[in-house]
mmCIF file of the N, C-alpha and C atoms, coordinates in Angstrom:
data_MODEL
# 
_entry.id   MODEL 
# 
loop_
_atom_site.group_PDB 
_atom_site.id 
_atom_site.type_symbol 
_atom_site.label_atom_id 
_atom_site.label_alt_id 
_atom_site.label_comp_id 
_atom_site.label_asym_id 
_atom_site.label_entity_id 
_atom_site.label_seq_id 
_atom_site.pdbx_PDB_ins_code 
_atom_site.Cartn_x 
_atom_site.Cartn_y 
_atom_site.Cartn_z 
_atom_site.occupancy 
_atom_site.B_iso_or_equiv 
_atom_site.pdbx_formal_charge 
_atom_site.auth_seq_id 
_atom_site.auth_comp_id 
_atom_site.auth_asym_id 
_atom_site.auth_atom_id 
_atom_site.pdbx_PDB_model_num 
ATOM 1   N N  . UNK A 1 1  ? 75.251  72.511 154.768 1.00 0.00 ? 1  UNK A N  1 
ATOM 2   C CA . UNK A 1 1  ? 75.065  72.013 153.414 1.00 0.00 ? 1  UNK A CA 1 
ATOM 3   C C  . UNK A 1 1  ? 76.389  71.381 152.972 1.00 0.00 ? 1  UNK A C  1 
ATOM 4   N N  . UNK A 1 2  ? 76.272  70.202 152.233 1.00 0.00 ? 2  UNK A N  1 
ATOM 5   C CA . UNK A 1 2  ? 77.382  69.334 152.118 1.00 0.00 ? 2  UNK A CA 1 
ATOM 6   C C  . UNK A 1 2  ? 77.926  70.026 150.881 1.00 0.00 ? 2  UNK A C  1 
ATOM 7   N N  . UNK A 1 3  ? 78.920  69.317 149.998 1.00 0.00 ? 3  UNK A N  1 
ATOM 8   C CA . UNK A 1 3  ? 79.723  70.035 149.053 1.00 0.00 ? 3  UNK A CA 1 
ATOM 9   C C  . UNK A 1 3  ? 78.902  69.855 147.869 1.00 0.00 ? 3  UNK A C  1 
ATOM 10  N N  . UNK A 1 4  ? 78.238  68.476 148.052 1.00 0.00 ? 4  UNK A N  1 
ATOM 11  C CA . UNK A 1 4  ? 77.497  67.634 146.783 1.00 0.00 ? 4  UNK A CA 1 
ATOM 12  C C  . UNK A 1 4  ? 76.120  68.809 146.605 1.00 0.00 ? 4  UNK A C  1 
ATOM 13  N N  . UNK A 1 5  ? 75.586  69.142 148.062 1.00 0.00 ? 5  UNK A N  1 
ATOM 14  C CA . UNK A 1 5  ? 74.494  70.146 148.293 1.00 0.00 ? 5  UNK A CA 1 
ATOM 15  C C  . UNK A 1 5  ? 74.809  71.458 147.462 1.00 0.00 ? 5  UNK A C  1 
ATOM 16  N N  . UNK A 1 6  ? 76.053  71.662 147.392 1.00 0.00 ? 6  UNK A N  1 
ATOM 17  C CA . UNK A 1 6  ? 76.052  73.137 146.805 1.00 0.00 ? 6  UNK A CA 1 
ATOM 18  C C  . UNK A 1 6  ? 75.975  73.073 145.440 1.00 0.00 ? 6  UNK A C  1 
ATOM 19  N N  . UNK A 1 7  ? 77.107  72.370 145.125 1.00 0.00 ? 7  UNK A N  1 
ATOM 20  C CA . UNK A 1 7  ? 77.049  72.171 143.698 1.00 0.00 ? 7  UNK A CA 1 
ATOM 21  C C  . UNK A 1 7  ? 75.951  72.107 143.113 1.00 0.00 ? 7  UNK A C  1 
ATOM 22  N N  . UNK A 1 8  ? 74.807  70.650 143.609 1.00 0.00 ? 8  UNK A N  1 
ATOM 23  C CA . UNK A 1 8  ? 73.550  70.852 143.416 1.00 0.00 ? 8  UNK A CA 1 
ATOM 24  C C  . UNK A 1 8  ? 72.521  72.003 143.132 1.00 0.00 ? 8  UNK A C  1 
ATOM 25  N N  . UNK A 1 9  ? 73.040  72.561 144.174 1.00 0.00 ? 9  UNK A N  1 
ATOM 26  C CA . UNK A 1 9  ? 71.969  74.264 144.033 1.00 0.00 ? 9  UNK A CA 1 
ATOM 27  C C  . UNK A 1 9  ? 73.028  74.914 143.352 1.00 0.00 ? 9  UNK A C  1 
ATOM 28  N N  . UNK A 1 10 ? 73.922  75.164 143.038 1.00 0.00 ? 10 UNK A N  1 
ATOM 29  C CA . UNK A 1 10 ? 74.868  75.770 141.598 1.00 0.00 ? 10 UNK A CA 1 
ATOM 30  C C  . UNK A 1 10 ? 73.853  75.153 140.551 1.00 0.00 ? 10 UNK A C  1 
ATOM 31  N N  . UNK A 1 11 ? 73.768  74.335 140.598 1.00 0.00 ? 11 UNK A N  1 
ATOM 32  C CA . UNK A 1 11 ? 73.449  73.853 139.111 1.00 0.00 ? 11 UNK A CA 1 
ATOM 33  C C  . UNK A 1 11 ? 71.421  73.804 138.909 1.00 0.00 ? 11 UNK A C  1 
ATOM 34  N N  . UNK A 1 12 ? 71.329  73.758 139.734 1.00 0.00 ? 12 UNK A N  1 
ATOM 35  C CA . UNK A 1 12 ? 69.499  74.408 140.054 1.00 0.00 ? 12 UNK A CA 1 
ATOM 36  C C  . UNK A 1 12 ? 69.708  75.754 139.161 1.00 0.00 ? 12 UNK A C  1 
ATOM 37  N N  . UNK A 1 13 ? 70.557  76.324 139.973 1.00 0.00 ? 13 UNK A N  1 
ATOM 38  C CA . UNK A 1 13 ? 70.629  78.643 140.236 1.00 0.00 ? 13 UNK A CA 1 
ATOM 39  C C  . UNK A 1 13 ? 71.029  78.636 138.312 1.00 0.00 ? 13 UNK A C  1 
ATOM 40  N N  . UNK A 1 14 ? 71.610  77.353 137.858 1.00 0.00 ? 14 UNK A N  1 
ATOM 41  C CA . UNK A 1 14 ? 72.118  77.850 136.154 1.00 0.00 ? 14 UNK A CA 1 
ATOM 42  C C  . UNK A 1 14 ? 70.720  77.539 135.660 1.00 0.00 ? 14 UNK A C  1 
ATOM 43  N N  . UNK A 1 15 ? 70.192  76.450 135.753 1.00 0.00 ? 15 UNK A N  1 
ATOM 44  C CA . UNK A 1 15 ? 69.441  76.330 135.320 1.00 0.00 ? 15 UNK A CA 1 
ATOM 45  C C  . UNK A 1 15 ? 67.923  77.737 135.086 1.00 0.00 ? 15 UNK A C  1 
ATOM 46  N N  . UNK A 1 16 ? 67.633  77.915 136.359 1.00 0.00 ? 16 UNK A N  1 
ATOM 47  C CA . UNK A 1 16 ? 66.724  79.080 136.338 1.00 0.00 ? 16 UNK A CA 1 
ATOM 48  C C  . UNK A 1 16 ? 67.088  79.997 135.585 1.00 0.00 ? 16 UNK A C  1 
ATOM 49  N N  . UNK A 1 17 ? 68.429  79.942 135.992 1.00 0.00 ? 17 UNK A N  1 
ATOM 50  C CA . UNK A 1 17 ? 68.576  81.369 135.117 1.00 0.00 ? 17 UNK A CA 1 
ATOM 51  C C  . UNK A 1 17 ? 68.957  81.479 133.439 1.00 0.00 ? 17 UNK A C  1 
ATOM 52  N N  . UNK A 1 18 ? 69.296  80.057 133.186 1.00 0.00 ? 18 UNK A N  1 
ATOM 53  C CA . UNK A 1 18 ? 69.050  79.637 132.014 1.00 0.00 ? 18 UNK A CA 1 
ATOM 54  C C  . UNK A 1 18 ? 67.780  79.701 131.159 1.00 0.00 ? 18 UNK A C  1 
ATOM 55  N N  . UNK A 1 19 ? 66.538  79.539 131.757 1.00 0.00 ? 19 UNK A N  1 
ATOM 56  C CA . UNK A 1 19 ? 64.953  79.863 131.512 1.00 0.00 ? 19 UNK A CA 1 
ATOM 57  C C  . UNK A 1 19 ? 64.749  80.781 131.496 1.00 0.00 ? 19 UNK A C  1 
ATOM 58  N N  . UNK A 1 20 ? 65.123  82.175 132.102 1.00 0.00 ? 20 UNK A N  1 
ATOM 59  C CA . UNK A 1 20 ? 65.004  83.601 131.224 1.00 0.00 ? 20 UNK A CA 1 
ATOM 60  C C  . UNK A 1 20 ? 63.751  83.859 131.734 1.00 0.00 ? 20 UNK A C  1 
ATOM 61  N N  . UNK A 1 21 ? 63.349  83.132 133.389 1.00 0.00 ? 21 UNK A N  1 
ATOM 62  C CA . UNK A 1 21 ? 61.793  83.291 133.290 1.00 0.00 ? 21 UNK A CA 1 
ATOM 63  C C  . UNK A 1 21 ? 61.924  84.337 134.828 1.00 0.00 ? 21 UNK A C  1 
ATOM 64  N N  . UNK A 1 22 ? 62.662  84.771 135.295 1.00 0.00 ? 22 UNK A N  1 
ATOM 65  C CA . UNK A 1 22 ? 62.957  85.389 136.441 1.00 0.00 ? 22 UNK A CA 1 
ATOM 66  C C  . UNK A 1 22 ? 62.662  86.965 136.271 1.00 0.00 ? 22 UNK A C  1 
ATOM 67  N N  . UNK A 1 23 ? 62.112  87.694 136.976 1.00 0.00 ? 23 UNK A N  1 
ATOM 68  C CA . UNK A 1 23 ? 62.623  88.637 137.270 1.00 0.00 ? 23 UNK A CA 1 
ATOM 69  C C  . UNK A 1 23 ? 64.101  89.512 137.644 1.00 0.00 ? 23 UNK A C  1 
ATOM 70  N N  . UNK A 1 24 ? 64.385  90.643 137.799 1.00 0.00 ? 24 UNK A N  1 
ATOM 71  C CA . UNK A 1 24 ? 65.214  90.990 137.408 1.00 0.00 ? 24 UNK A CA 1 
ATOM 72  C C  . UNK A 1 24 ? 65.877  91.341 138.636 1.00 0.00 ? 24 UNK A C  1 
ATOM 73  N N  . UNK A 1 25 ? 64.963  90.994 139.585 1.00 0.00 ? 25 UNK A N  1 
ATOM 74  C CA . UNK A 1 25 ? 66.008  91.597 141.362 1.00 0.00 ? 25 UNK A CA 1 
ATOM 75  C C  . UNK A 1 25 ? 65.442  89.765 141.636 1.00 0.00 ? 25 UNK A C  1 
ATOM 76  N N  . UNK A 1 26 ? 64.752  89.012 141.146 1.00 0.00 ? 26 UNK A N  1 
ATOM 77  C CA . UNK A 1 26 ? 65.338  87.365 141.713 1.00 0.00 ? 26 UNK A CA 1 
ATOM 78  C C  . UNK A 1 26 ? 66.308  87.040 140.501 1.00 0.00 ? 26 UNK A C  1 
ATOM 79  N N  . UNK A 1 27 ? 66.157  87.507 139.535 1.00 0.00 ? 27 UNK A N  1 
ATOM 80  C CA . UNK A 1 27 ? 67.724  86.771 138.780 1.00 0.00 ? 27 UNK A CA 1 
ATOM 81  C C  . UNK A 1 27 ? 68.948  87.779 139.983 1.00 0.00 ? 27 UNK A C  1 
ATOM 82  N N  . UNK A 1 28 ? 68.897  88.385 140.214 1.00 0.00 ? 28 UNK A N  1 
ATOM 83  C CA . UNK A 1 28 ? 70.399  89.036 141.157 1.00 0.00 ? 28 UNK A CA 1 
ATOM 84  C C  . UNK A 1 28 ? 70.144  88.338 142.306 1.00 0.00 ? 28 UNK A C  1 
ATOM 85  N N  . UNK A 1 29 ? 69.210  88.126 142.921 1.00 0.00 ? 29 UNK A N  1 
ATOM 86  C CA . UNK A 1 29 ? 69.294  87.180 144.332 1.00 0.00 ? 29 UNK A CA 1 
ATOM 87  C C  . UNK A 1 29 ? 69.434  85.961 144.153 1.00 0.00 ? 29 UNK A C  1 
ATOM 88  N N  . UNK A 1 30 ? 69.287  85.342 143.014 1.00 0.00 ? 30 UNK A N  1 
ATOM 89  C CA . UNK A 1 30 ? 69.811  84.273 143.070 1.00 0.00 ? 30 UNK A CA 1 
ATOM 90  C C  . UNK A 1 30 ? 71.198  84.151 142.126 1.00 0.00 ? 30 UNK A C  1 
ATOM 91  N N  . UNK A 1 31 ? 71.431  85.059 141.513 1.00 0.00 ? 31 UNK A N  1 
ATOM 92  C CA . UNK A 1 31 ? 72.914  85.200 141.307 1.00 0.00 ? 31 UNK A CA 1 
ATOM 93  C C  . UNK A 1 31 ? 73.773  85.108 142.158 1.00 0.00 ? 31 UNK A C  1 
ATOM 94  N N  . UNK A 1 32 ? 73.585  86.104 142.785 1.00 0.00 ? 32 UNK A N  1 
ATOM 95  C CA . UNK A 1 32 ? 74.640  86.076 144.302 1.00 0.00 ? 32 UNK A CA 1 
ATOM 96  C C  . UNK A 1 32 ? 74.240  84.646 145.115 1.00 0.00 ? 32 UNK A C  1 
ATOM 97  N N  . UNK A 1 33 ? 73.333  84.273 145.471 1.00 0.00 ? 33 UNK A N  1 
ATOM 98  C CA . UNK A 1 33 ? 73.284  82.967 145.932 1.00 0.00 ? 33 UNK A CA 1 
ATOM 99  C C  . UNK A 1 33 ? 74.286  81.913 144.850 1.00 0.00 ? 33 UNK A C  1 
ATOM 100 N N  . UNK A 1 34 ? 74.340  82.074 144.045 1.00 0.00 ? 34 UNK A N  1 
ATOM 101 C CA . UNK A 1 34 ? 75.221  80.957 143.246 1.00 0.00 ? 34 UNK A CA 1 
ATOM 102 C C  . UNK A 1 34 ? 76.701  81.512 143.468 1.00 0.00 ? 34 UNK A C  1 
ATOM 103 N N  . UNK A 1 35 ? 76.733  82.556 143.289 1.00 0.00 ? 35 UNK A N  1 
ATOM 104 C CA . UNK A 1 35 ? 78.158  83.206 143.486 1.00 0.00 ? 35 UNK A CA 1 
ATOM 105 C C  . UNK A 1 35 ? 78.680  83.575 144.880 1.00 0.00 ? 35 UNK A C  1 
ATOM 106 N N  . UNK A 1 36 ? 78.240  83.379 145.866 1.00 0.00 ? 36 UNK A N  1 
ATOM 107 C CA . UNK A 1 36 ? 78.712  82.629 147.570 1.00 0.00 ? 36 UNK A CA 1 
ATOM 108 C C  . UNK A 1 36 ? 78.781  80.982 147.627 1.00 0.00 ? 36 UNK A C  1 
ATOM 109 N N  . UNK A 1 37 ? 77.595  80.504 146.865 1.00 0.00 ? 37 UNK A N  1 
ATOM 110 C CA . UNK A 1 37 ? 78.022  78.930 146.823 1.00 0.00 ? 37 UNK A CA 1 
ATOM 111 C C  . UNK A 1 37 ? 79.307  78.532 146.292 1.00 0.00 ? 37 UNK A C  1 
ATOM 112 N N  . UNK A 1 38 ? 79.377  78.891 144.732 1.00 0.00 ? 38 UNK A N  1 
ATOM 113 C CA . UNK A 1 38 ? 81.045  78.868 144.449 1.00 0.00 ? 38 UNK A CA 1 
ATOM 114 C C  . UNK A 1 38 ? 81.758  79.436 145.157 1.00 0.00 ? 38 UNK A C  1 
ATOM 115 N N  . UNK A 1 39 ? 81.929  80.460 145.783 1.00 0.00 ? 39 UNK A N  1 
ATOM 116 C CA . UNK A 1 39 ? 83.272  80.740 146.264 1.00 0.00 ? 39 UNK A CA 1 
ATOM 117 C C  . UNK A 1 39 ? 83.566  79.597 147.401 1.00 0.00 ? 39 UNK A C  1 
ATOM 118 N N  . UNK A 1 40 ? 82.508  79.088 148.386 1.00 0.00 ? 40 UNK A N  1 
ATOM 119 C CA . UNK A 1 40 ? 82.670  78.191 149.312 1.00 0.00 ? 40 UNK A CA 1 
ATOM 120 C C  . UNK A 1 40 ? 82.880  76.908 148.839 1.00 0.00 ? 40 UNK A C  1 
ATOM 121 N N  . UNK A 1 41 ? 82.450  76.728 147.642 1.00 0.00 ? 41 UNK A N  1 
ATOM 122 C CA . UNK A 1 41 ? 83.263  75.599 147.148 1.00 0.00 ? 41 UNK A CA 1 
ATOM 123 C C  . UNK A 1 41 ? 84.373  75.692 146.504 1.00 0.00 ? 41 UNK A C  1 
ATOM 124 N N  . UNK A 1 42 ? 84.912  76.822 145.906 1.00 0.00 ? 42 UNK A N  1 
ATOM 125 C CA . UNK A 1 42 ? 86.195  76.967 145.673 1.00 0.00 ? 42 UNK A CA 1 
ATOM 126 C C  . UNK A 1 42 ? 87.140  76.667 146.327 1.00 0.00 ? 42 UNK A C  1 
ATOM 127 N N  . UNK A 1 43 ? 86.890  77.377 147.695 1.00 0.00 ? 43 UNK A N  1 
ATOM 128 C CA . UNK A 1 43 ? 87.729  77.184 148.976 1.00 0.00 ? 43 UNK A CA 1 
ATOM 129 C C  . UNK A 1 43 ? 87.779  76.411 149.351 1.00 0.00 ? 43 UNK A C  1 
ATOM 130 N N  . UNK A 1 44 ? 86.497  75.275 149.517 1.00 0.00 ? 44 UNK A N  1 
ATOM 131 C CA . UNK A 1 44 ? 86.540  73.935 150.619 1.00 0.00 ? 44 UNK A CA 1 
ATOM 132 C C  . UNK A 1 44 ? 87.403  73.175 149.625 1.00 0.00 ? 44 UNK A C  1 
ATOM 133 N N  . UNK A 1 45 ? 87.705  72.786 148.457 1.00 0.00 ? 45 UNK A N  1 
ATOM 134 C CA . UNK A 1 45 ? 88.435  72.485 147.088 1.00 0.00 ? 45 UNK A CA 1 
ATOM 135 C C  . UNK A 1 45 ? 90.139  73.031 147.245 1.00 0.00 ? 45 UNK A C  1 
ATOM 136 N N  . UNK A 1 46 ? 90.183  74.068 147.681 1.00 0.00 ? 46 UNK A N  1 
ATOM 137 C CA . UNK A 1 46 ? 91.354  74.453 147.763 1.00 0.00 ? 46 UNK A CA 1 
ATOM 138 C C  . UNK A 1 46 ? 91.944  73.575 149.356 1.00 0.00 ? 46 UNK A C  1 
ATOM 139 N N  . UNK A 1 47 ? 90.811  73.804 150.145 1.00 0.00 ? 47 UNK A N  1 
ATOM 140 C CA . UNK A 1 47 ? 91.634  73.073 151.668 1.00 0.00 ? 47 UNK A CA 1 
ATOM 141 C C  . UNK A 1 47 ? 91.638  72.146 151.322 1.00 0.00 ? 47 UNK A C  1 
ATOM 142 N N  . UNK A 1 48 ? 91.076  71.288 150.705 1.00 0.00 ? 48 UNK A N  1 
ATOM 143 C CA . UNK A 1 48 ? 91.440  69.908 150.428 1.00 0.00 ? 48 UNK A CA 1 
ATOM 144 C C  . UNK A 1 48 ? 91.877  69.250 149.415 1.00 0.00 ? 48 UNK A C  1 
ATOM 145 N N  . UNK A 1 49 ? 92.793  70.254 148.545 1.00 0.00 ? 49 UNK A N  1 
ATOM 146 C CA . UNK A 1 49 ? 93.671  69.908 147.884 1.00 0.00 ? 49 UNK A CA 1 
ATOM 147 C C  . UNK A 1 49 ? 94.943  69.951 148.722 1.00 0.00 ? 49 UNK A C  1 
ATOM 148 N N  . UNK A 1 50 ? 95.058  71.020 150.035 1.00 0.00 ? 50 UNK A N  1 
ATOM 149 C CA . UNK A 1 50 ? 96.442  71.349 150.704 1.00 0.00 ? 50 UNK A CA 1 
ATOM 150 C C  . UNK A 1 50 ? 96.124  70.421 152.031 1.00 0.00 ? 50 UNK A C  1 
ATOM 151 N N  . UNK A 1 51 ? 95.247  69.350 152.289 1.00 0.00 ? 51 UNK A N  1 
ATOM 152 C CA . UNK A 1 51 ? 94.955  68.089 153.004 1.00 0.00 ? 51 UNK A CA 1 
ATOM 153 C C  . UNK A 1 51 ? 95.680  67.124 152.258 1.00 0.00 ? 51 UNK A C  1 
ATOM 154 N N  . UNK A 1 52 ? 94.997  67.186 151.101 1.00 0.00 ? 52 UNK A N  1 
ATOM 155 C CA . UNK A 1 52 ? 95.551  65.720 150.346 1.00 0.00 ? 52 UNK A CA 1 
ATOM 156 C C  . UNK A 1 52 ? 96.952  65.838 150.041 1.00 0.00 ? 52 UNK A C  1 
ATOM 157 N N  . UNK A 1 53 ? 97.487  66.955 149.701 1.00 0.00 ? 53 UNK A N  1 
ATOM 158 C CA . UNK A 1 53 ? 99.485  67.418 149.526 1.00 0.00 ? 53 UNK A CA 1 
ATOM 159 C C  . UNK A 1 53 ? 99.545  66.946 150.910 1.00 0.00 ? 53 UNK A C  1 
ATOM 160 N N  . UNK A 1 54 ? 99.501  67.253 151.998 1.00 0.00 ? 54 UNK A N  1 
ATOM 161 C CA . UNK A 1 54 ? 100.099 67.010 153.432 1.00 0.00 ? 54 UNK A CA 1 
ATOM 162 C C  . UNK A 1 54 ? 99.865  65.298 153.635 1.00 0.00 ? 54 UNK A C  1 
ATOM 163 N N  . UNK A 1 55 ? 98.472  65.057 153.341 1.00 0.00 ? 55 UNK A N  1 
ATOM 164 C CA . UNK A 1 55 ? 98.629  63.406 153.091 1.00 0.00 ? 55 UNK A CA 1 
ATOM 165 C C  . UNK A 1 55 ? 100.172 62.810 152.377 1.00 0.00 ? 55 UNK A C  1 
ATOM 166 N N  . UNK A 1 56 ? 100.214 63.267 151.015 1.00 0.00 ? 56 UNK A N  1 
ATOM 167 C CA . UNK A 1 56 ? 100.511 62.542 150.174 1.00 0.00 ? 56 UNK A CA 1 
ATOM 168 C C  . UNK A 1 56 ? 102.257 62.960 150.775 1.00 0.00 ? 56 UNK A C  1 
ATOM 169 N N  . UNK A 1 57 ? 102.691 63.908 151.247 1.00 0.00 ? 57 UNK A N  1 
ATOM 170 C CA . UNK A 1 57 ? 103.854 64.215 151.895 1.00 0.00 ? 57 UNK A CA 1 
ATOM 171 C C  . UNK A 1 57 ? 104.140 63.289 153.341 1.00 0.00 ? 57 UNK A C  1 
ATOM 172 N N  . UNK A 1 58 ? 103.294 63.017 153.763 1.00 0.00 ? 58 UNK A N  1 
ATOM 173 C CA . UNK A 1 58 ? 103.622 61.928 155.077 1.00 0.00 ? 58 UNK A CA 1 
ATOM 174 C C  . UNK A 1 58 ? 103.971 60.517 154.332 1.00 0.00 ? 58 UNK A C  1 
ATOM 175 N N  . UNK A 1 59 ? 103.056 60.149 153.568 1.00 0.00 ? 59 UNK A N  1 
ATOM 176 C CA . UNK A 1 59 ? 103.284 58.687 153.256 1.00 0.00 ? 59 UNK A CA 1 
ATOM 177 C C  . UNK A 1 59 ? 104.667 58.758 152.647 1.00 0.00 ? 59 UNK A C  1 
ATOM 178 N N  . UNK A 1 60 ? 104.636 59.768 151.286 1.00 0.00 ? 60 UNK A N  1 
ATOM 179 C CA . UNK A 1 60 ? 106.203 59.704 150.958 1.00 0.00 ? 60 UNK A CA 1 
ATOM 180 C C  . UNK A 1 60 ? 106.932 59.377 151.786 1.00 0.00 ? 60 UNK A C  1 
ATOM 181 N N  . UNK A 1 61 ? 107.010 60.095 152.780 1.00 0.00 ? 61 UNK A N  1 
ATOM 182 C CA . UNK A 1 61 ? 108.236 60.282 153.984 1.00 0.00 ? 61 UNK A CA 1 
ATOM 183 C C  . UNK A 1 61 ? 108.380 58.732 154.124 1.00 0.00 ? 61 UNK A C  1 
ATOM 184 N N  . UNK A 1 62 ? 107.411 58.200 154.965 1.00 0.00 ? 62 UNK A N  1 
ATOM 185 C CA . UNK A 1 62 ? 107.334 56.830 155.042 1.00 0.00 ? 62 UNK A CA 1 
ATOM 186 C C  . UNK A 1 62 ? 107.708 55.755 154.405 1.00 0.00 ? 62 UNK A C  1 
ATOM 187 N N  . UNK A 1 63 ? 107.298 55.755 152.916 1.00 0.00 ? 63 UNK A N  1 
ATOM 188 C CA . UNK A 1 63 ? 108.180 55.236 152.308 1.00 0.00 ? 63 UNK A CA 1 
ATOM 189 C C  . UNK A 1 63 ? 109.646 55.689 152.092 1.00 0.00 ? 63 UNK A C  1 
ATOM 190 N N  . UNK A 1 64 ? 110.038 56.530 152.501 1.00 0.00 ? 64 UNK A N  1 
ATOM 191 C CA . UNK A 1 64 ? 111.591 56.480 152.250 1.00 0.00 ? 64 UNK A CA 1 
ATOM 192 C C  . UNK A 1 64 ? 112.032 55.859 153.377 1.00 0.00 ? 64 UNK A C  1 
ATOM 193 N N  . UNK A 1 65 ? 111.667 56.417 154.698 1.00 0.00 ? 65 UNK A N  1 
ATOM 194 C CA . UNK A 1 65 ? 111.793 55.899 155.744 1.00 0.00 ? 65 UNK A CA 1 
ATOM 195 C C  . UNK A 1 65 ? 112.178 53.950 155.671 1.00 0.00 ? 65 UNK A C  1 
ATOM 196 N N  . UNK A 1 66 ? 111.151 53.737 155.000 1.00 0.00 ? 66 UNK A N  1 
ATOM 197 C CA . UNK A 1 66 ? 110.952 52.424 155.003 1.00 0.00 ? 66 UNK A CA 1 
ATOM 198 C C  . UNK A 1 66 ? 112.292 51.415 154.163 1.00 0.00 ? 66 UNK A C  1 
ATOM 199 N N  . UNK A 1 67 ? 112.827 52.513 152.932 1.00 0.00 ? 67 UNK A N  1 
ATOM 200 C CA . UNK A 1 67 ? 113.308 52.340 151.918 1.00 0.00 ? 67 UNK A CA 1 
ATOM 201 C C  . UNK A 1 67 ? 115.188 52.086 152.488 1.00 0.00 ? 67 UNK A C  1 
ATOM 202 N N  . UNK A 1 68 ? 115.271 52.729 153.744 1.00 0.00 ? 68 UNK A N  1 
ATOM 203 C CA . UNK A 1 68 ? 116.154 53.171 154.595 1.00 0.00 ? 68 UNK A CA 1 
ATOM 204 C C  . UNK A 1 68 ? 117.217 51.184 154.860 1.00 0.00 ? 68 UNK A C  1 
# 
């Protein structure tokens, strides 16, 4: 499931449970289904914030390099 995929079903899982129309062991199963989706998007968010720093640290370099 892509990142766009989760979020997506994050925002499905608010919705339902926004409608108040669930039961009370599928509002918790799909709680926890929303609350493993965020954390995996938390994380994939976090690696690729410390991708894009390591990006943005090479080119610097480069330009100084260049600046030389």
């Amino acid at each position: 499931m892509t990142f766009e995929e989760k979020m997506n079903r994050i925002e499905e899982i608010s919705n339902l449970m926004e409608e108040n129309k669930l039961s009370l062991d599928e509002s918790i199963k799909i709680y926890e289904e929303g609350m493993l989706l965020s954390k995996e998007c938390i994380d994939y968010i976090e690696i690729t914030k410390g991708k894009i720093t390591e990006i943005k640290k090479n080119v610097d370099g480069k330009i100084e390099e260049q600046d030389l």
